[in-house]
N, C-alpha and C positions, 0 to 999 in steps of 0.2 A: 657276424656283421649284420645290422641290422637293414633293413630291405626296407622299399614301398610297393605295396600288394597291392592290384586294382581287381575288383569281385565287380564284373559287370553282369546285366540281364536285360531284358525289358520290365516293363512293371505289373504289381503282384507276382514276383519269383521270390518274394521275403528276404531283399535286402537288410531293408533294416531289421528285422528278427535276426536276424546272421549278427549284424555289428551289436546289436544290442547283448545277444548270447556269448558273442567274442568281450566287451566289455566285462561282463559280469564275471568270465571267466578269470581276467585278471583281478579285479576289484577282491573276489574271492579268496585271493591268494596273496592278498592285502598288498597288492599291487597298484600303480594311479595310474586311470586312463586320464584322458582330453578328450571329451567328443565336439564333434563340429556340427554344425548344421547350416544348413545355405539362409540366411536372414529371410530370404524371400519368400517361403515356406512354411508357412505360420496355420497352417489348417490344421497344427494340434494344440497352437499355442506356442508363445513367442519363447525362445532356449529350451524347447525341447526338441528330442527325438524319439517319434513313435512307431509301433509297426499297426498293421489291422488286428493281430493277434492280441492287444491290451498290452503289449511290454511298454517301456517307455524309461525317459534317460533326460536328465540334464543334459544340457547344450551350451558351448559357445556359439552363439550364430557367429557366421560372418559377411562378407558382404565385399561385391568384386573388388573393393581399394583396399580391403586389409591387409596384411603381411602375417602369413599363418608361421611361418618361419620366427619370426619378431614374437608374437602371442607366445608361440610353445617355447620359448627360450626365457622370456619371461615367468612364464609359470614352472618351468625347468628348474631354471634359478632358486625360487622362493623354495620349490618341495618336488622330489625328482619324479620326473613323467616315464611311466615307463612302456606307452602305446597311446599311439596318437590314430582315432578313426575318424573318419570323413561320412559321415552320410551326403546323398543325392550329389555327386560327386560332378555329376557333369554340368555342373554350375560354375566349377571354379574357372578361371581362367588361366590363359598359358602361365603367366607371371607364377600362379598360387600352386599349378603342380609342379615348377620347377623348387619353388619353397618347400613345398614339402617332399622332394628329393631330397634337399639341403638336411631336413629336419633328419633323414634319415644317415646322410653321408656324414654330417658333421656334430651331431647330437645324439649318435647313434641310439635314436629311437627307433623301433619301427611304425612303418604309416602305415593301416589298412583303409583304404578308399573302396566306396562302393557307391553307383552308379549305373545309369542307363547309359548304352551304347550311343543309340541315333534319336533322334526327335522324329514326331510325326510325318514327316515329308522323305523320311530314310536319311536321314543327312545327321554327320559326326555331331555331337555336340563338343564345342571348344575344349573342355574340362576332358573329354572321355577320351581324344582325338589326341590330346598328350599326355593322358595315362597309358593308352596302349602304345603312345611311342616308348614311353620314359620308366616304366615301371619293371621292375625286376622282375617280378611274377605276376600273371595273369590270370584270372579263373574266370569260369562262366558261370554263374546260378542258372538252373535252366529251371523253364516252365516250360506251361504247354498253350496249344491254340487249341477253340472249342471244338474242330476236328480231329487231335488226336494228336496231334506232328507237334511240334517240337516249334514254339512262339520262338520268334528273334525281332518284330518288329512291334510300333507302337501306332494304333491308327488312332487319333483325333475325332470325336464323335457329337455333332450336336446335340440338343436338346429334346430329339425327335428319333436319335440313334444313326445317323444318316453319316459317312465319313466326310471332314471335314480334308481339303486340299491344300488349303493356303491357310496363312495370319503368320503370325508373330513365334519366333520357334517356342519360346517360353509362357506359357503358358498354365500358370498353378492349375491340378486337378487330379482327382480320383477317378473312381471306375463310373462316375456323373461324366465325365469328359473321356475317355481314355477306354480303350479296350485294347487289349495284348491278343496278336494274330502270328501266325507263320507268313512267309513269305509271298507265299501263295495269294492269301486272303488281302495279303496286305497289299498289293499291286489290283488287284480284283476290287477294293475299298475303293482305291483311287480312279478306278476307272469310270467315265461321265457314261450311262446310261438314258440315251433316247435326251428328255427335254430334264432326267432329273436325274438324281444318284437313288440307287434301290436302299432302304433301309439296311443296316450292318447285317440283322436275322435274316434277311434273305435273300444273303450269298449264298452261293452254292461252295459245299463241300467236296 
């Protein structure tokens, strides 16, 4: 019976190296994937998927009003799908992970989804929030934070390195924006110090 997997992490734990190496794996065995990518995410260029390591993948983007369900039954139809992945997963909305449940219960594909857990502030993102409700299996990609422990969070970082608090949860950005912390660091990020916030390098470990 074919399942929906959700591979979550924080960022840099090589999501997408995972989906792109799970793709190939079928393609290999003259199998069709579907890869998805969130339309919003064009920092490698528009329908693809890429990781820092040079791999990289056509793309369907999508985009929060599509119907991922509608698409992969479409391209079902024409020439048969036999794994459907999701990059940056926690874009989608409630509607798109229940689709692609569907995709799984009624078109018996399997989905692999992969995603960040929470956004910069700690907090679910919608997409991720009902894949850990709704998904058959779970996994963690783990990385690490720069003291050694074991990153679970994602802190927001100016222009200057300094943690950013507030804005907008979405946010496109690389390791220019973003740096992956433990839990620790991550609440120590957030914390206001005197009249300003200390630069990220000099937190204490």
């Amino acid at each position: 019976m074919a399942k929906l997997y959700f591979y979550y992490s924080t960022m840099n734990a090589g999501k997408s190296t995972i989906l792109l190496q799970s793709s190939y794996n079928y393609r290999e065995r003259g199998m069709r994937t579907l890869v998805f990518g969130p339309e919003i995410d064009d920092r490698f260029g528009k329908a693809k998927v890429s990781s820092r390591i040079g791999l990289s993948s056509d793309a369907i983007p999508f985009k929060s009003s599509d119907n991922l369900f509608r698409i992969t039954q479409r391209q079902h139809d024409a020439s048969i799908v036999h794994c459907v992945l999701v990059d940056e997963a926690q874009f989608l909305t409630k509607a798109q992970v229940r689709q692609l449940g569907d995709i799984a219960d009624r078109l018996s594909i399997p989905v692999l989804a992969y995603g960040l857990r929470t956004d910069f502030q700690g907090n679910l993102f919608e997409g991720s929030q009902y894949l850990l409700a709704w998904a058959d299996n779970l996994s963690e990609i783990k990385t690490i934070c720069h003291c050694g422990r074991k990153a679970t969070m994602v802190l927001r970082i100016d222009s200057e390195g300094r943690p950013v608090r507030d804005g907008e949860q979405i946010q496109i950005g690389g390791n220019d924006r973003y740096v992956t912390v433990c839990r620790r660091h991550f609440y120590e990020g957030l914390i206001e110090r005197s009249s300003e916030q200390l630069p990220f390098d000099d937190l204490g470990t």
